[in-house]
N, C-alpha and C positions, 0 to 999 in steps of 0.2 A: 032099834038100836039107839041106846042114848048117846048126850052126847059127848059123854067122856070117851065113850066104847069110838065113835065116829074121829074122834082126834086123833086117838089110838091108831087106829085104821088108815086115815090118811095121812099120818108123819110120817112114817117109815116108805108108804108108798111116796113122798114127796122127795124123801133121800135118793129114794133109789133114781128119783126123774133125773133130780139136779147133778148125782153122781154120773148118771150115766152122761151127760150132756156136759160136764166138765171133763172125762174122756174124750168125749167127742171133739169139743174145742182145742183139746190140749194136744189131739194127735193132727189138727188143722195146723195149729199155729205154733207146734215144735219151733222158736227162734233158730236153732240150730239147726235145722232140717229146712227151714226157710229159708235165710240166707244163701245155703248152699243150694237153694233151686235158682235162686235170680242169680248166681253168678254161674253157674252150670247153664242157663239160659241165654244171660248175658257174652260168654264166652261163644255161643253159637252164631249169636245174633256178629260177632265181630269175625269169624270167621267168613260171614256171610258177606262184611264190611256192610251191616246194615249198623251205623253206630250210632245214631239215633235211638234205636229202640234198646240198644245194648246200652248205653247210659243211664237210661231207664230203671234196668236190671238193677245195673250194679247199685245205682241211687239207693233205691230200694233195700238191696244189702246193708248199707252202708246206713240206713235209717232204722235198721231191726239193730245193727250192732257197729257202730263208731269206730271202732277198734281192729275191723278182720280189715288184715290184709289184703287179702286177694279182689277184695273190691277195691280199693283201695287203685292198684294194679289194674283190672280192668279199667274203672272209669278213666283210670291217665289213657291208657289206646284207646278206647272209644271217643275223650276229648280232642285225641290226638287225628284224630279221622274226621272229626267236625271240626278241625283246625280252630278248636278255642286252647289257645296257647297257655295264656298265667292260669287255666283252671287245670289244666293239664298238670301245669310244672307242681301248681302246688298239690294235687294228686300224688304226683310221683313220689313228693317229698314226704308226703302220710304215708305211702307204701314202703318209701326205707324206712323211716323209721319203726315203723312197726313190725317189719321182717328185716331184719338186720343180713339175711342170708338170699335177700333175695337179692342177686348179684346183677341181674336182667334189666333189674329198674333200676339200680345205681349208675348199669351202664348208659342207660336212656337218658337218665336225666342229668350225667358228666355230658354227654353229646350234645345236649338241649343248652348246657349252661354256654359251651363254647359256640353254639350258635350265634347264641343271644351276645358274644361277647366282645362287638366292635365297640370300643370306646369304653369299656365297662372292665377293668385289670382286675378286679373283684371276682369278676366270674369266673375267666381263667385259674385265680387264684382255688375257689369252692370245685372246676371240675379237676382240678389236680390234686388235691384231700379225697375227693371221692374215686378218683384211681390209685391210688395209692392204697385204701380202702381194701375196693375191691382187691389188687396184688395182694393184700395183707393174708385176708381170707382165706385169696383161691390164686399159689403164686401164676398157675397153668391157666387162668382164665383168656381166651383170646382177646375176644373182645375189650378186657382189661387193658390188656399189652395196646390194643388199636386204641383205646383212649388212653393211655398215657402217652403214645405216640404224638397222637395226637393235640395233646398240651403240650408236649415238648415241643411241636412244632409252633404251638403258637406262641411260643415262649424264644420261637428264633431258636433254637438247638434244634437246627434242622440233622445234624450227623446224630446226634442222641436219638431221635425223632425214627429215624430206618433203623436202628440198633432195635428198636421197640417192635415195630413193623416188622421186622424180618424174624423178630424173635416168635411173632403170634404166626408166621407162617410155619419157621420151625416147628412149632409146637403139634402141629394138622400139615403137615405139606399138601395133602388133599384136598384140605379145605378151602372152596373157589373165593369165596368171600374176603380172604384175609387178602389174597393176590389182589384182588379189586378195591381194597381200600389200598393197600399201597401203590398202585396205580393213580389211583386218584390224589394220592399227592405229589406224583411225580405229575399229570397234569398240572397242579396248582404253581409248582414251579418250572413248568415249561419244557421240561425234559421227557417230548411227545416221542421219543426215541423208545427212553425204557417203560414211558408206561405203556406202550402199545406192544413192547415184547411180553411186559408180565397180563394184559388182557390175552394175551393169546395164551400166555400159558395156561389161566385159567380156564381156558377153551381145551385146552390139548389136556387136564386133568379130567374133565366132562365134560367131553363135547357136548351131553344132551342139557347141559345148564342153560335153562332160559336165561336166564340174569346176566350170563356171561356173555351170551351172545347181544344181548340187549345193551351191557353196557358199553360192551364194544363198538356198537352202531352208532350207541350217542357219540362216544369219542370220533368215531370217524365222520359224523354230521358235524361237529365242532370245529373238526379241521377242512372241512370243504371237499370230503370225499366223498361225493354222493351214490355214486352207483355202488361205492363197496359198502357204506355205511346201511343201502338200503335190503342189501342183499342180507349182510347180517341182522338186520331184524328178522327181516323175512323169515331167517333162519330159525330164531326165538322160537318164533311162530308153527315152525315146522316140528323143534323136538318135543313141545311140549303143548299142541293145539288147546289145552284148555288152559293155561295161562294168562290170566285177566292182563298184566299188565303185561307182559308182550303185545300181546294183541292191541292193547291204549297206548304203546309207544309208538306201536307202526303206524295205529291210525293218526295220532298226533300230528308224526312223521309228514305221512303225505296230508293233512290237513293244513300244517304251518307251510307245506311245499306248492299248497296251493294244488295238490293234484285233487282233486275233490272224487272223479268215480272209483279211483284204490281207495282213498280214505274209506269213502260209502261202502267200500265191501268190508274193509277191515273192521269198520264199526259194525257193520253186519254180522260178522263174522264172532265178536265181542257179546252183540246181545244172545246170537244162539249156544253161547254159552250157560245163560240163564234161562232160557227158552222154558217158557210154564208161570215162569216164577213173573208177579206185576213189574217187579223194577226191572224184567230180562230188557226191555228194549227202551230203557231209559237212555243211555249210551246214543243210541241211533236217533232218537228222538232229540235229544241236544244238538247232536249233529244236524240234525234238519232245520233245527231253530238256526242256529248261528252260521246256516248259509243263506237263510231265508227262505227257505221251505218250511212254512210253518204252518199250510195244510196238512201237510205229513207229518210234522208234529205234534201235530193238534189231535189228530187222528189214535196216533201210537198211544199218549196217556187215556184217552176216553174210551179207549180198548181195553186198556188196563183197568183202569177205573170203574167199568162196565163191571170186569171180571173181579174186582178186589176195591169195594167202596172206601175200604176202610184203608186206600194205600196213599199213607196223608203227603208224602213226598210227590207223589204225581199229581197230588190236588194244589203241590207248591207249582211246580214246575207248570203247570198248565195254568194256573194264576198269570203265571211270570209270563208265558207268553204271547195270554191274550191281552197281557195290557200294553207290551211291545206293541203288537196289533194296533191299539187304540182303545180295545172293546174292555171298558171299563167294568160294565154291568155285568160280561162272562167273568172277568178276572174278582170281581168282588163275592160272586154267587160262590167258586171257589174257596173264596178266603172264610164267607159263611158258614160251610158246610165245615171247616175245620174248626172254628170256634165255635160252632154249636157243642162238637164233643168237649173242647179244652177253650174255655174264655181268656187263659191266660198265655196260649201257644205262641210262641214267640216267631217262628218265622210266618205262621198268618200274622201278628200283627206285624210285622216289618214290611209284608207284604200290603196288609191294610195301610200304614203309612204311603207307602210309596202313592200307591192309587189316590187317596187324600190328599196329597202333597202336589196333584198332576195339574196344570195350570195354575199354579203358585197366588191361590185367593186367601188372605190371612186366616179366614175362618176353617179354612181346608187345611191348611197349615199348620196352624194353633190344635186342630184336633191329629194332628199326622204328629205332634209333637208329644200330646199326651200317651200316645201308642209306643211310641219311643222311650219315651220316661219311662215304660215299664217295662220294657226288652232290659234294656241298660241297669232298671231295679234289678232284674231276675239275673244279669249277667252284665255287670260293670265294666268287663272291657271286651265286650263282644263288638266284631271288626265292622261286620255290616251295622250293628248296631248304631256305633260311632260317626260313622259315614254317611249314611240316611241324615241323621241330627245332625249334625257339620253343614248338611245339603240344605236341608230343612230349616235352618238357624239362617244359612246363607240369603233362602231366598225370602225371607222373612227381613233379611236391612240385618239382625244380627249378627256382624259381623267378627264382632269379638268372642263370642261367644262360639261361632262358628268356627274362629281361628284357634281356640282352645280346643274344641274336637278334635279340629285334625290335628292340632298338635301329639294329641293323646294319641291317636292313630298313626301317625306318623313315628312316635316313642315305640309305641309294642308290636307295630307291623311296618318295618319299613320298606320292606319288596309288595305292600298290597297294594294293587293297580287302583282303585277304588283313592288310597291314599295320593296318591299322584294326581286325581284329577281335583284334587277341593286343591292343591297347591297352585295348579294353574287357575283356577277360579277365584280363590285369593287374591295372588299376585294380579291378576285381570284388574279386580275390583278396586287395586291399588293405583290402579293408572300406567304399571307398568306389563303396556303389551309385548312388549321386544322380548320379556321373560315367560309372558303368557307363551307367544308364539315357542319359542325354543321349547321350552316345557311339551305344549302339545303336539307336536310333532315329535316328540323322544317317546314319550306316552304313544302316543298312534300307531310307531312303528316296534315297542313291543308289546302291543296291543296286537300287531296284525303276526306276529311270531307266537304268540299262546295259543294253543290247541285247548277245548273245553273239557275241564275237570272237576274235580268235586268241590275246590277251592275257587273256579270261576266257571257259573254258568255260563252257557249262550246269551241268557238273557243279561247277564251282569254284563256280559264283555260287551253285547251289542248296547246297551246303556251307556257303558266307559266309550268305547269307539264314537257313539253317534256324540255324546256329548263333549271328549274329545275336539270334534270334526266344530261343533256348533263354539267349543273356545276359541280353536284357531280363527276360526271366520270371522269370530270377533275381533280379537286381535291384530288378522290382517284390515279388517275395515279402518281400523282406527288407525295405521299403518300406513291407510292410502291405498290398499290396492282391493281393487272393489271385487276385479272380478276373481282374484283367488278369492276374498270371501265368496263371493255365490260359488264358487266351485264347492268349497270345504259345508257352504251349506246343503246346496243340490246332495252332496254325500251324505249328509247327515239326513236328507229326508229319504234316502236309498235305506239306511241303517232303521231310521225311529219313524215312520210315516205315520205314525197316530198322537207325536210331541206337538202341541200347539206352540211351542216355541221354535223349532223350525220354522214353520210359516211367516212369525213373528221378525223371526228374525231375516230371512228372504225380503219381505215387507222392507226392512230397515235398508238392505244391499238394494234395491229397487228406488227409494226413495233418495240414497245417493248418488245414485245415476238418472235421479230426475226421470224416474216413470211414476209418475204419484197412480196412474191407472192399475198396474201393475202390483203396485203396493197394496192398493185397497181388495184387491183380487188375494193378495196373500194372509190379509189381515181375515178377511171373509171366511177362510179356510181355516185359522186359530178356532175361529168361531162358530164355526160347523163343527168342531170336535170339540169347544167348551165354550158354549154359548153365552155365559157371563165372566170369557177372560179379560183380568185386568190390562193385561199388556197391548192384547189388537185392540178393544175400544179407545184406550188410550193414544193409541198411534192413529185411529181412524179420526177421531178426533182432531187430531193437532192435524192431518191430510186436510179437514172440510174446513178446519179454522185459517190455512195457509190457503184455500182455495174460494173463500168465503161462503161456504155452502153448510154454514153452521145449523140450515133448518134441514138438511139431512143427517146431520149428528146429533141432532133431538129427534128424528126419527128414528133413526137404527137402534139409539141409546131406549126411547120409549118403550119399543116392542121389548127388549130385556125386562126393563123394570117390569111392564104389565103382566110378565110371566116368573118374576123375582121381584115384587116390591119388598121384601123386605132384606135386602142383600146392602150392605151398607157403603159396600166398593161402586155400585151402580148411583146412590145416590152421590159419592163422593165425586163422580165424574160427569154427571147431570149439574153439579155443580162448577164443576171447570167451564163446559159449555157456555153458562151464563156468565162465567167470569173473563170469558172471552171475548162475549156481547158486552162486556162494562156492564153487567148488570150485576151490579154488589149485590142489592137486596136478594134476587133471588137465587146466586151465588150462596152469602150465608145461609142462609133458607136450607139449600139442600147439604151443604155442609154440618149444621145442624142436628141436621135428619137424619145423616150419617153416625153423627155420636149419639144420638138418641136410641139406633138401632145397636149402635157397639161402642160402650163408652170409654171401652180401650182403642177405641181408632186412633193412632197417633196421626196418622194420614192425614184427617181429617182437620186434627187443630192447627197440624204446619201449614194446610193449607187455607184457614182462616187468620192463621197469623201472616201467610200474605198476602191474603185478600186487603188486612189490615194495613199491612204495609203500601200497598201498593195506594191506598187508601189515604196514606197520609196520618193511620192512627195506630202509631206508635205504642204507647200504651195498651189499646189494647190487643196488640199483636203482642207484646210482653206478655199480657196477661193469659194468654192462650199457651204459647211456650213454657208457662209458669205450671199450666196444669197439668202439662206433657211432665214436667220435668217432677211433679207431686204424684203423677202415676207410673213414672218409671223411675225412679229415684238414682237407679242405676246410668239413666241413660246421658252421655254428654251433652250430645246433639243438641239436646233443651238450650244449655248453657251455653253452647258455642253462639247458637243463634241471639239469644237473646244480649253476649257480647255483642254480637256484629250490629246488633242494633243500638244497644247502648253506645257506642262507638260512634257510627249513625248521627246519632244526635248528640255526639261532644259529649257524652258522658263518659269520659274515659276513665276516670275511679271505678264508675259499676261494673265497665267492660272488663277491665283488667282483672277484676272478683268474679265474675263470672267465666272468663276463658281460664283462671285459677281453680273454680269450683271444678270445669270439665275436664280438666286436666288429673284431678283427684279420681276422679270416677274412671277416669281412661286414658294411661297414661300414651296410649297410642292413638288420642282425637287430635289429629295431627293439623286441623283446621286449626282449633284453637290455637295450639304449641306455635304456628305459623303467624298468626296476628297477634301472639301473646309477644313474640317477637320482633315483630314489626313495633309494635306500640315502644317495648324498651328501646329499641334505636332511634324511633324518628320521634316519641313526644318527650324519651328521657326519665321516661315513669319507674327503671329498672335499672338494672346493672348490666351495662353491653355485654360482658361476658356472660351473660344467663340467655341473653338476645343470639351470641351466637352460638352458645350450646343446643336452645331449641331446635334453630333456625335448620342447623347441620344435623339435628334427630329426625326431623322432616323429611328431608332430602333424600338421607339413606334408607327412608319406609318408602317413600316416591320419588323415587329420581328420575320421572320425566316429565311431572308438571311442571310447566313455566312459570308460574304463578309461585310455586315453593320457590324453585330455585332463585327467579328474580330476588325474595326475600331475603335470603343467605348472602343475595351478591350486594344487597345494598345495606346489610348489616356487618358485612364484610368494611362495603365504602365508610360506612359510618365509624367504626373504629380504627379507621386508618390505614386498612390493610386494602392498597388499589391493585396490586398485584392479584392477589386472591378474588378481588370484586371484578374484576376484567372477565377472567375466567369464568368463573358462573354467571356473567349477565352475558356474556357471548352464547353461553349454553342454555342459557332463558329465550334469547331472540330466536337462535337455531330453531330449539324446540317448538316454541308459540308459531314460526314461521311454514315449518312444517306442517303443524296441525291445523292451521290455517288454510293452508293451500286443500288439505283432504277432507277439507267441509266447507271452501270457497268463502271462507269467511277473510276478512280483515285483520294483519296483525295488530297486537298492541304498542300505540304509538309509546305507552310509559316504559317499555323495555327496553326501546333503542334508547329514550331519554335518560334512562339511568347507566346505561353501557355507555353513551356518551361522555357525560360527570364523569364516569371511573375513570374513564381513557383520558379526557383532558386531567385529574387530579394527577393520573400516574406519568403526565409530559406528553402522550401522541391527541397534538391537537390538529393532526390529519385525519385520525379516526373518529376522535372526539366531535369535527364537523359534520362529517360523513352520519356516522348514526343522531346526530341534534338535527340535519337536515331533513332525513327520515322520522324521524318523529313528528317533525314540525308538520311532513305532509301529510304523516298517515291522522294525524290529530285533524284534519280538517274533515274526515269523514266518520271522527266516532269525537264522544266527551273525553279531552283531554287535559284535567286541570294545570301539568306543569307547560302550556301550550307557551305563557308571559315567560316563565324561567328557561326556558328552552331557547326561547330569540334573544334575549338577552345574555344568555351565556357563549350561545351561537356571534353575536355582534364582539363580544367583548376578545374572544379568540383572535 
């Protein structure tokens, strides 16, 4: 055959290959025929309340075709079951508008606006257009009438408001649900009269409504009716045995009641609901976590797991609880196996953060940060997301940035538990314990009222609870009351027994009550569970430095290094050691070697800038500060410090530019704003009024430092106002006199000094004596410069 005859031959056979196989492809990849599989899928998976995977789906839909609805639709319930709220809302708001008819989603998302709508008259405004909407449409819609009721009531037309209400029950008198929303706004207004006649009604229309009987029960737990309230779940329970959330109300029920073996069956009772299926004994499995049964826990997913490798929710959950445990290396192999399939799975990496983040070493930190930055890429206001990096920022010293998280978390979730505790850790780090305290203990206690749900594990709440436990104890230590801290801590080591900050922090309540033995036994125990933590070397440290036994803290610190030379926190603290011997040289030495190994160590140059200092070399302790402030550009701190130094040495032009520069970068470096203030009142370099505008923005970010406060009350004296300086220098002595006694320290003799001045300026020069005499004594056992102007003002009285 030649070879024309040969092309002949095989062209027509090559049509027919590529025809047939464009058939083929085209009856795979029908877009139309696709779509409607991932949302016919996706709709299963939501049934199933698997919304994870039903997201998936709908994604999927929705990337074959932008435009269809009903994906659209699903992924709002599916967002709305992984509680990510604004991807949700703006879901919902692509599903109306692209099905103008779909009356379901307009009504979800009028209900989502008035959610959302404390402080927000906007929103009220957007869900009253869209009931109105829907009535336009469909005048008979119930649900309509229940949201426009509902606006009306938040609109204060509470009579209009039952007009509405009563009109959607009109419309179904059968229908249980409409009784049950109008019930619930006769709860909101207190009238437990009518709304406990109209739950019943809705009981006496079907008795076999779970929902009815269920809601029944919450209202009569609400009102302190226990035995009837428990009877009607029970009930729930009874007419309709496979009802997921009856059965999760009851177990709730007795879990928040503290009855723990009813709960145990009711969650039992919950998983053999799903019994076969990997997630059936998820349920019971959290339950076992969040009493501290976490052999049982542990058990129940690796059962699952056995039978269903590929069940990535039990490879979360079982992460989550071996790292409770302590057991790092089980909780990581988990996070492995899920980012082998998916490198960019978002709750393995929140989980890999957290693990990363676990004894707060910056280089552990710094990479628990980068895991974060890419949850938050994938999902910008995702809650855990937020809340980890707010933690993560926190114990990093970024504090602003820290305070910017949670504000963001606080903005779009403000009932999240998670949110509540970076406020008391804030507020902590502010100096103000008195609000720490109140904070964690409001926190704690509905902390111990939440039953575990889809929106808070076992593991989150025993996280929230222990860390909770570990603010207050802070709180109360600095408070003065030592031994509620070791209580609030012993609890927190009950909660989180594998936190090296526990330990840590026991160490700290030990060394207040003068057990240094004791201390070092707790510091030991950080370090049994993370063998290069900063915080117990640091404390054992400063124990063998106050006990002079500094050749056992180059001991304990050596064997670290020998098995971590290259860790740059070990060198950093190998270098304190010698700067406790007075050994500068090989102090800088290994501070040095610290930035050599991480040349973003800030650590490290603050603390060659006071090695410098302490050193007597000014300069180049500026110059160290100079290159913190060139590598963080953002960062105050540099600037404050290097004011205080220029200050220091009678440079008070540089200083006053410099605590100006930190002031730019941070208008809440509240050091700075406090000496930027001092310098206008007492060298004249300002405008007093600017001295006391600072001085009172101080105050109100820390209103219990003595040190602020002092400032206010003698920039108060200074422009004449001895009234006002009276006041806050009596609230400086208070304070300073307080925190003195709860660390056995020595007041400072300059706060009665200047409470005196005030008092003699403003005529009581019986007080006026009273605190000059106090100064003059307490001056003889610390450096007092106004010691001369104190006897002399003392003589001249």
């Amino acid at each position: 055959m030649n070879s024309e005859c040969r092309r002949f031959v095989y062209y027509p056979t090559l049509l027919c290959v590529l025809f047939a196989a464009v058939l083929s492809f085209g009856g795979c990849t029908n877009p139309e025929k696709a779509k409607a599989e991932h949302v016919s899928k996706g709709e299963a998976y939501l049934k199933d309340e698997k919304f994870q995977e039903a997201s998936l789906e709908f994604r999927s839909a929705v990337q074959i075709d932008d435009t269809f609805a009903p994906a659209y639709w699903g992924l709002a319930r599916a967002y709305e079951g992984l509680q990510r709220g604004p991807e949700m809302i703006e879901a919902l708001r692509r599903a109306v508008i692209l099905d103008g008819n779909n009356l379901d989603a307009r009504t979800k998302l009028g209900n989502y606006y008035l959610a959302g709508a404390k402080g927000r008259p906007e929103y009220i405004s957007e869900a009253d257009r869209i009931a109105k909407e829907i009535l336009q449409k469909d005048a008979n819609h119930i649900e309509g009438h229940i949201l426009m009721g509902s606006v009306l009531f938040s609109q204060n037309q509470k009579d209009k408001a039952y007009e509405e209400l009563n009109h959607a029950i009109q419309l179904d008198p059968n229908r249980v649900e409409s009784y049950l929303s109008l019930a619930r706004f006769y709860v909101v207004t207190s009238d437990n009269a009518k709304a406990e006649e109209l739950f019943r009604k809705s009981i006496s229309i079907n008795y076999n409504s779970a929902v009815a009987h269920t809601e029944y029960g919450k209202f009569l737990a609400q009102t302190n009716r226990a035995a009837e309230a428990e009877a009607e779940l029970k009930k729930a329970t009874e007419v309709s045995p496979t009802d997921r959330t009856a059965w999760f109300v009851l177990a709730s029920y007795y879990y928040v009641n503290r009855r723990m073996d009813q709960a145990e069956n009711a969650y039992k009772a919950l998983a053999d609901i799903d019994k076969g299926k990997p997630e059936g004994g998820v349920v019971l499995a959290d339950f076992y976590s969040a009493i501290n049964r976490y052999d049982d826990a542990i058990k129940i997913y690796q059962d699952a797991l056995a039978k269903a490798p590929d069940f990535i929710q039990g490879r979360y959950r079982l992460g989550e609880i071996l790292l409770v445990r302590g057991d790092t290396q089980g909780a990581a192999a988990q996070v492995d196996e899920v980012l082998k399939k998916d490198s960019k799975d978002r709750q393995a990496l929140l989980l890999r953060a957290r693990i990363r983040a676990l004894g707060g070493q910056p280089d552990n930190l710094k990479a628990a940060v980068e895991d974060l930055n890419e949850v938050l890429k994938q999902e910008p206001n995702s809650r855990a997301g937020l809340y980890f990096m707010a933690q993560t920022k926190f114990n990093l010293g970024a504090i602003d940035e820290a305070r910017a998280n949670a504000a963001e978390l606080e903005r779009n979730y403000p009932d999240y538990l998670p949110a509540k505790l970076m406020q008391i850790l804030i507020s902590s780090s502010a100096g103000d314990a008195k609000t720490a305290l109140r904070l964690a203990s409001d926190l704690l206690e509905r902390v111990n009222k939440t039953a575990p749900d889809r929106d808070n594990s076992p593991q989150l709440l025993a996280e929230i609870r222990g860390k909770a436990y570990l603010a207050r104890g802070s709180a109360q230590l600095r408070l003065g009351n030592a031994p509620a801290a070791r209580a609030d801590f012993d609890a927190a080591r009950q909660v989180m027994p594998g936190d090296p900050d526990v330990y840590n922090s026991l160490a700290l309540v030990s060394i207040n009550e003068n057990k240094p033995e004791d201390a070092i036994a707790f510091f030991e125990n950080a370090l049994q569970i993370d063998n290069t933590n900063f915080n117990a070397f640091n404390g054992l440290i400063n124990l063998h430095a106050q006990r002079k036994e500094l050749d056992k803290a180059h001991a304990r610190l050596q064997t670290a290094l020998d098995a971590n030379p290259n860790k740059p926190q070990l060198h950093y603290l190998k270098g304190l050691i010698f700067a406790f011997e007075q050994n500068a040289q090989g102090a800088e030495a290994e501070f040095r070697k610290a930035i050599e190994l991480d040349s973003n160590y800030l650590t490290a140059y603050s603390a060659l800038g006071a090695l410098f200092i302490n050193t007597r070399q000014e300069d180049r302790a500026i110059a160290e500060y100079k290159k913190i402030a060139e590598l963080r550009p953002d960062n105050s701190v540099a600037y404050t410090l290097i004011g205080m130094l220029e200050y220091g040495r009678k440079n008070t032009d540089a200083a006053v530019e410099n605590y100006r520069k930190a002031l730019e970068k941070d208008q809440n470096a509240i050091v700075a704003a406090n000496n930027l203030a001092w310098i206008y009142a007492i060298e004249g370099k300002g405008n007093i009024d600017e001295a006391v505008r600072l001085a009172q923005g101080v105050v109100q970010k820390s209103p219990n430092i003595a040190g602020f406060i002092d400032t206010l009350g003698w920039v108060y004296y200074k422009k004449g106002l001895y009234a006002a300086a009276v006041e806050q220098l009596q609230k400086a002595v208070t304070v300073d006199t307080t925190a003195a006694r709860a660390t056995n320290a020595n007041p400072s003799p300059t706060y009665h000094f200047h409470l005196g001045m005030a008092l003699k300026a403003k005529g009581d020069n019986q007080g006026a004596r009273r605190e000059l005499e106090s100064a003059i004594k307490l001056g003889e056992k610390a450096n007092f410069p106004d010691a001369e102007e104190a006897r002399k003002t003392l003589a001249a009285l």
